[in-house]
C-alpha positions in Angstrom: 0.0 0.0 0.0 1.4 3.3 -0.7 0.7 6.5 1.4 -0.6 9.8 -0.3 -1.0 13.2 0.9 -4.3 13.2 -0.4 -7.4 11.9 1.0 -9.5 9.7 -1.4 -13.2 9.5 -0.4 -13.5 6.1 0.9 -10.2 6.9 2.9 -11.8 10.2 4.9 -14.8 8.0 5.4 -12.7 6.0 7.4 -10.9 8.9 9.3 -14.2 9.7 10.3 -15.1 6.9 11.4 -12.2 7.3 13.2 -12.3 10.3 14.3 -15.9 9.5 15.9 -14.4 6.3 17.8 -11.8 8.3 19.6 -13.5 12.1 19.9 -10.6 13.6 17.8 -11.3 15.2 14.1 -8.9 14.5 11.9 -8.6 17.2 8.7 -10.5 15.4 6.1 -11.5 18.5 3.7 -9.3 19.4 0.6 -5.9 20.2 1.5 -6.0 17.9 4.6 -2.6 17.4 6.3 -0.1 14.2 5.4 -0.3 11.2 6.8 3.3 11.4 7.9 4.7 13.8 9.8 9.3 14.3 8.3 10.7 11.3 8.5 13.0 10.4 11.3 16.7 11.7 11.6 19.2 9.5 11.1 20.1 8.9 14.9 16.8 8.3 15.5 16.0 5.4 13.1 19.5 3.9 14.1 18.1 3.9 17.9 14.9 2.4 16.5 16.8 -0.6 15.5 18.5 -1.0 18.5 15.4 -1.4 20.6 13.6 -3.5 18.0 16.6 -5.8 17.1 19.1 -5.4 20.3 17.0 -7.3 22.6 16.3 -10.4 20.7 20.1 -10.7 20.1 20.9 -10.2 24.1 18.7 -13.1 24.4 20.4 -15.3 22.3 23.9 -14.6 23.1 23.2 -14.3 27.2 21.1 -17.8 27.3 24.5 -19.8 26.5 26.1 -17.8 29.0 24.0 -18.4 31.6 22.5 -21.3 31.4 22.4 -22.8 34.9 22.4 -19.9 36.9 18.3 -19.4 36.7 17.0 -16.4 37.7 16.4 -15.1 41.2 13.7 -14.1 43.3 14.7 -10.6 43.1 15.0 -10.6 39.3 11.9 -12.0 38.7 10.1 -9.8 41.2 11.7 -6.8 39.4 10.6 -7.9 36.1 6.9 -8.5 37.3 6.7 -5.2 38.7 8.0 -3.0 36.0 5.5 -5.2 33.6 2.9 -4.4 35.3 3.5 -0.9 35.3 4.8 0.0 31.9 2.2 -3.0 30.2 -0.9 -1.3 32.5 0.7 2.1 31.1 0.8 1.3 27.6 -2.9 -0.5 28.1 -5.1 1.6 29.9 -3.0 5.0 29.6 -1.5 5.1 26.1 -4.3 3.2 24.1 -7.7 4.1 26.4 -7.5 6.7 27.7 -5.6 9.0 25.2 -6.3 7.1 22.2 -9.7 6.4 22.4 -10.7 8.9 25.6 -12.7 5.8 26.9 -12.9 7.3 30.1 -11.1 10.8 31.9 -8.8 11.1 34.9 -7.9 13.1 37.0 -4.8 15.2 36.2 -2.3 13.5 38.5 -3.5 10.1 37.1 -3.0 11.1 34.1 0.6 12.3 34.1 1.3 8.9 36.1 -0.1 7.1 33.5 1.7 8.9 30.7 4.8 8.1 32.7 4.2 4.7 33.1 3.4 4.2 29.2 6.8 6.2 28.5 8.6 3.4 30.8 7.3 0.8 28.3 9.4 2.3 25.6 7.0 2.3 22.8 7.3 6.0 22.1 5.9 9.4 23.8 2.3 9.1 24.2 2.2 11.8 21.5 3.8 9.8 18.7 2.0 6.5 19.9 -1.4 7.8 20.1 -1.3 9.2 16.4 0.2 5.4 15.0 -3.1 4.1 16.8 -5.3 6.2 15.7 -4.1 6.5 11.9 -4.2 2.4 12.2 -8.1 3.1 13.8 -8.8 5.4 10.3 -7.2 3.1 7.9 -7.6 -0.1 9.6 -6.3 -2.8 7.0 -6.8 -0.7 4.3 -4.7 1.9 2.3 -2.5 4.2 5.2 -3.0 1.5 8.3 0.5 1.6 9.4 1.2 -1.7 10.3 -2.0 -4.2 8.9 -0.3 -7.7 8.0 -3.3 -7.9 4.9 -0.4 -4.5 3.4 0.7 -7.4 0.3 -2.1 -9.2 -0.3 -3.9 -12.3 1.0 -2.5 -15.4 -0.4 -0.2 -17.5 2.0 3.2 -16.0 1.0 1.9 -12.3 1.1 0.4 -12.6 4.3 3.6 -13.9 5.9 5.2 -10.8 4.5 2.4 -8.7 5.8 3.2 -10.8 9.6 6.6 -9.7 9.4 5.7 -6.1 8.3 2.9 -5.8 11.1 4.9 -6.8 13.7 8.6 -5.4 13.6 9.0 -4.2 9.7 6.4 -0.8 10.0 9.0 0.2 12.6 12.1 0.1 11.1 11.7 2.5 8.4 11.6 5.9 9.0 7.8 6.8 8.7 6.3 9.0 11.9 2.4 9.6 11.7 1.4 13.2 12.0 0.9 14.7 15.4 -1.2 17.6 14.2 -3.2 15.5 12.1 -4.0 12.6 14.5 -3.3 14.0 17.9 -4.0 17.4 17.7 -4.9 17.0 21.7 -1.9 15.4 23.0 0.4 17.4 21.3 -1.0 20.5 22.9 -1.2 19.1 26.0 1.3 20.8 28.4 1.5 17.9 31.0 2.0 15.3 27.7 4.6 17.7 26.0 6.9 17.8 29.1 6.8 13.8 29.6 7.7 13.7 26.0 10.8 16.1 26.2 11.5 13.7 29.2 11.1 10.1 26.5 14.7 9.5 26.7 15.1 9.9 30.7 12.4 7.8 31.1 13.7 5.2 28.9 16.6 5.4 30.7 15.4 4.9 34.2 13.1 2.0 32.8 16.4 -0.2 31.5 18.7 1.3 34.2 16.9 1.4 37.4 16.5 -2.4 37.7 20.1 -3.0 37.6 20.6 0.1 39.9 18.5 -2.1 41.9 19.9 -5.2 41.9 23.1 -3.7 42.0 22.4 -2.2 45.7 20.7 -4.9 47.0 23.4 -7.6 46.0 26.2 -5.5 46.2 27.5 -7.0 43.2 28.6 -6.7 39.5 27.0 -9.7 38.1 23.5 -8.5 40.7 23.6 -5.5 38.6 24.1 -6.7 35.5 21.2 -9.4 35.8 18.7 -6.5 37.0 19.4 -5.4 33.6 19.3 -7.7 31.7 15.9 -9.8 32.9 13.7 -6.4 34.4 15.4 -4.1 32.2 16.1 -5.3 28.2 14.0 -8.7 29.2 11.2 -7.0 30.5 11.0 -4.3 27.5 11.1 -7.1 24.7 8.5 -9.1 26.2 5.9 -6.3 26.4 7.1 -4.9 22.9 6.5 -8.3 21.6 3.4 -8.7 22.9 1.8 -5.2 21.5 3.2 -6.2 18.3 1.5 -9.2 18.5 -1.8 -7.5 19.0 -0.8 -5.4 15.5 0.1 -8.6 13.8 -1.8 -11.9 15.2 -4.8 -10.0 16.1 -5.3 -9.4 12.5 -5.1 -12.4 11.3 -6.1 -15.8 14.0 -8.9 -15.8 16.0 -12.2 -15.2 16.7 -14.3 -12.3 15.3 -17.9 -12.2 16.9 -18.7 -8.9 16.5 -19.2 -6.9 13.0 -16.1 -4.2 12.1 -14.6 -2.1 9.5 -11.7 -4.9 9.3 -10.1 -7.8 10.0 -9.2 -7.6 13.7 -9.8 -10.8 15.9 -9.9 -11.9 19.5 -7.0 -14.2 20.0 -7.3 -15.6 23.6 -3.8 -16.8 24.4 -2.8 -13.1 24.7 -5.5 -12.1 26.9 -3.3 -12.4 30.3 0.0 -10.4 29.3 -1.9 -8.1 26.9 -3.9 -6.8 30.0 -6.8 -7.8 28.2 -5.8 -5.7 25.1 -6.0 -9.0 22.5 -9.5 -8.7 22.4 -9.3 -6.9 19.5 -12.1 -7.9 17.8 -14.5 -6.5 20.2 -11.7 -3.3 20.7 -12.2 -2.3 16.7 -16.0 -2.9 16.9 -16.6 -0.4 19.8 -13.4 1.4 20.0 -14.3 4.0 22.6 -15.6 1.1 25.0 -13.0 0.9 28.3 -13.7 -3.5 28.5 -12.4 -4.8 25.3 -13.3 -8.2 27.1 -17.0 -7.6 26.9 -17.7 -11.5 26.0 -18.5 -13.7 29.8 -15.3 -15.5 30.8 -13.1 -12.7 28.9 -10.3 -11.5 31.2 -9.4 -8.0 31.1 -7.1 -6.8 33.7 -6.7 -3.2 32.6 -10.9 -2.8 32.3 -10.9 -4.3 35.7 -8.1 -1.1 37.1 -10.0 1.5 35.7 -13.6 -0.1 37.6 -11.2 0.2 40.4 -10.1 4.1 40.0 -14.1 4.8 39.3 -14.8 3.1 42.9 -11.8 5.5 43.9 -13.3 8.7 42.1 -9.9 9.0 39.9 -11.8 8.3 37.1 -14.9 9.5 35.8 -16.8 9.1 32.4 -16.3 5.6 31.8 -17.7 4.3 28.9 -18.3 0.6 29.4 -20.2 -1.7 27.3 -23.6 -0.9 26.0 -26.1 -3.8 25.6 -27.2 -2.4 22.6 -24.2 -1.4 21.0 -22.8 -5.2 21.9 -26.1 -6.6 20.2 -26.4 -4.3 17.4 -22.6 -5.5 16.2 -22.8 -9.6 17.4 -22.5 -11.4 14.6 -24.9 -14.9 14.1 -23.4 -17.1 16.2 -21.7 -15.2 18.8 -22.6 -17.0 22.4 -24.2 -14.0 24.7 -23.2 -10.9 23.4 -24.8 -9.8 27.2 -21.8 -9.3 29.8 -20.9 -7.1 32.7 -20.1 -4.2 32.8 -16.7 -4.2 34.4 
């Protein structure tokens, strides 16, 4: 798929549609902004490829090394806890509530939220929030930045398209446009100042564990494995598993609600996506805070913000609508009907 400057007709239908799901408008009249914002600087794609590819090849070359040793209780705790926080970041902070403005916050949950996301290392919420929602207007069509359906559908395309969804859209040196798709982040004051802060934070994400580890073992090697499992460990796995929602959530699984596009509910994802894998129901009712809306569906980060309402640090919550679920079933889908939270 190539990427114009111009908006076809059937294209600003969909940035409407869009633009509807998450409250945000888009430019869709003559003239409307580029879907792409200058392309990265040199330094910056270089990093890019660090993140994406460094890990990976960490893995492989540490696993010899220290095979035997296993991990320790203070490792693994370290790596649970800054999961929880970055992955429950990226999930409720970075997708719905600034994304998709599925509910509102108050101000100091906010910026915590934004920080946490940041310490996920998927991008200020800024540049983040405009990917999702140009993927939202052009959801596996012409200008969805990473849809795996990009080369076709036969069996060798499509693994191209995988490949492309998951890591490739990244490694070029394409940025969506701010003004155009997050015209309210990037005026946010609160949201600009934790994005001129992207590289601290990515900092104290990898380097704090092994600060960590480092104090409480008094040790090198205590150091280095803080690193290494909560730190580069700890980022993969989450990045890896948001890819997977781009990549395997538009292609295997379930889809019993109606949508725009191909996304599905894949289930084995449910637990470490925080419940974002149920993409299916996510791209029918995108503005809906419980993408898990089907009985027996967990959804950890729907769960935390029914939590924060109880708490009054949330307000506005849009969860499921009966009639909305029903209107967008699909024959065959067991009870649409399911809590709320």
């Amino acid at each position: 798929m190539s990427q114009h400057e111009d908006v076809r007709p059937e294209q600003a239908v969909a940035e409407r549609d869009a633009a509807t799901a998450t409250d945000t408008a888009p430019d869709t009249a003559a003239g409307a902004r580029p879907l792409l914002d200058e392309p990265q600087n040199a330094a910056a794609g270089v990093a890019m490829w660090l993140f994406v590819i460094g890990p990976p090849i960490c893995l492989l070359v540490a696993v010899p090394l220290a095979w035997g040793w296993g991990v320790n209780a203070l490792d693994l705790g370290m790596a649970v806890v800054t999961y929880l926080v970055s992955g429950l970041g990226i999930a409720m902070g970075y997708h719905r509530l600034f994304t998709h403005r599925s509910f509102k916050a108050r101000r100091g949950l906010r910026i915590a939220l934004a920080i946490a996301g940041s310490l996920g290392v998927e991008g200020s919420p800024v540049q983040w929030v405009a990917n999702h929602r140009r993927h939202h207007a052009f959801a596996d069509r012409e200008g969805d930045p990473h849809s795996p359906w990009r080369y076709g559908n036969d069996t060798r395309a499509l693994l191209k398209g995988l490949v492309h969804a998951h890591i490739g859209w990244m490694l070029k040196r394409e940025l969506s446009n701010r003004e155009r798709f997050a015209p309210d982040i990037a005026a946010d004051p609160d949201m600009q100042l934790i994005g001129r802060l992207f590289g601290l934070l990515t900092a104290v994400s990898l380097l704090g564990p092994g600060l960590v580890g480092g104090l409480v073992t008094g040790t090198w090697s205590g150091a280095l494995a803080g690193f290494f499992w909560a730190g580069l460990m700890r980022m993969a796995l989450l990045h890896h598993v948001t890819w997977s929602v781009n990549s395997i959530c538009h292609v295997a699984g379930k889809r019993p609600f109606a949508s725009r596009d191909k996304a599905t509910n894949f289930w084995p994802l449910a637990l470490l996506s925080f419940g974002e894998s149920w993409h299916n129901s996510h791209h029918a009712d995108p503005t809906c805070a419980r993408h898990g809306v089907l009985p027996g569906q967990l959804d950890i980060a729907a769960r935390l913000i029914w939590i924060f309402e109880k708490l009054n640090w949330v307000h506005d919550v849009r969860w499921p609508s009966e009639k909305r679920r029903t209107a967008r079933a699909l024959p065959g889908t067991a009870d649409p009907h399911g809590s709320a939270a």
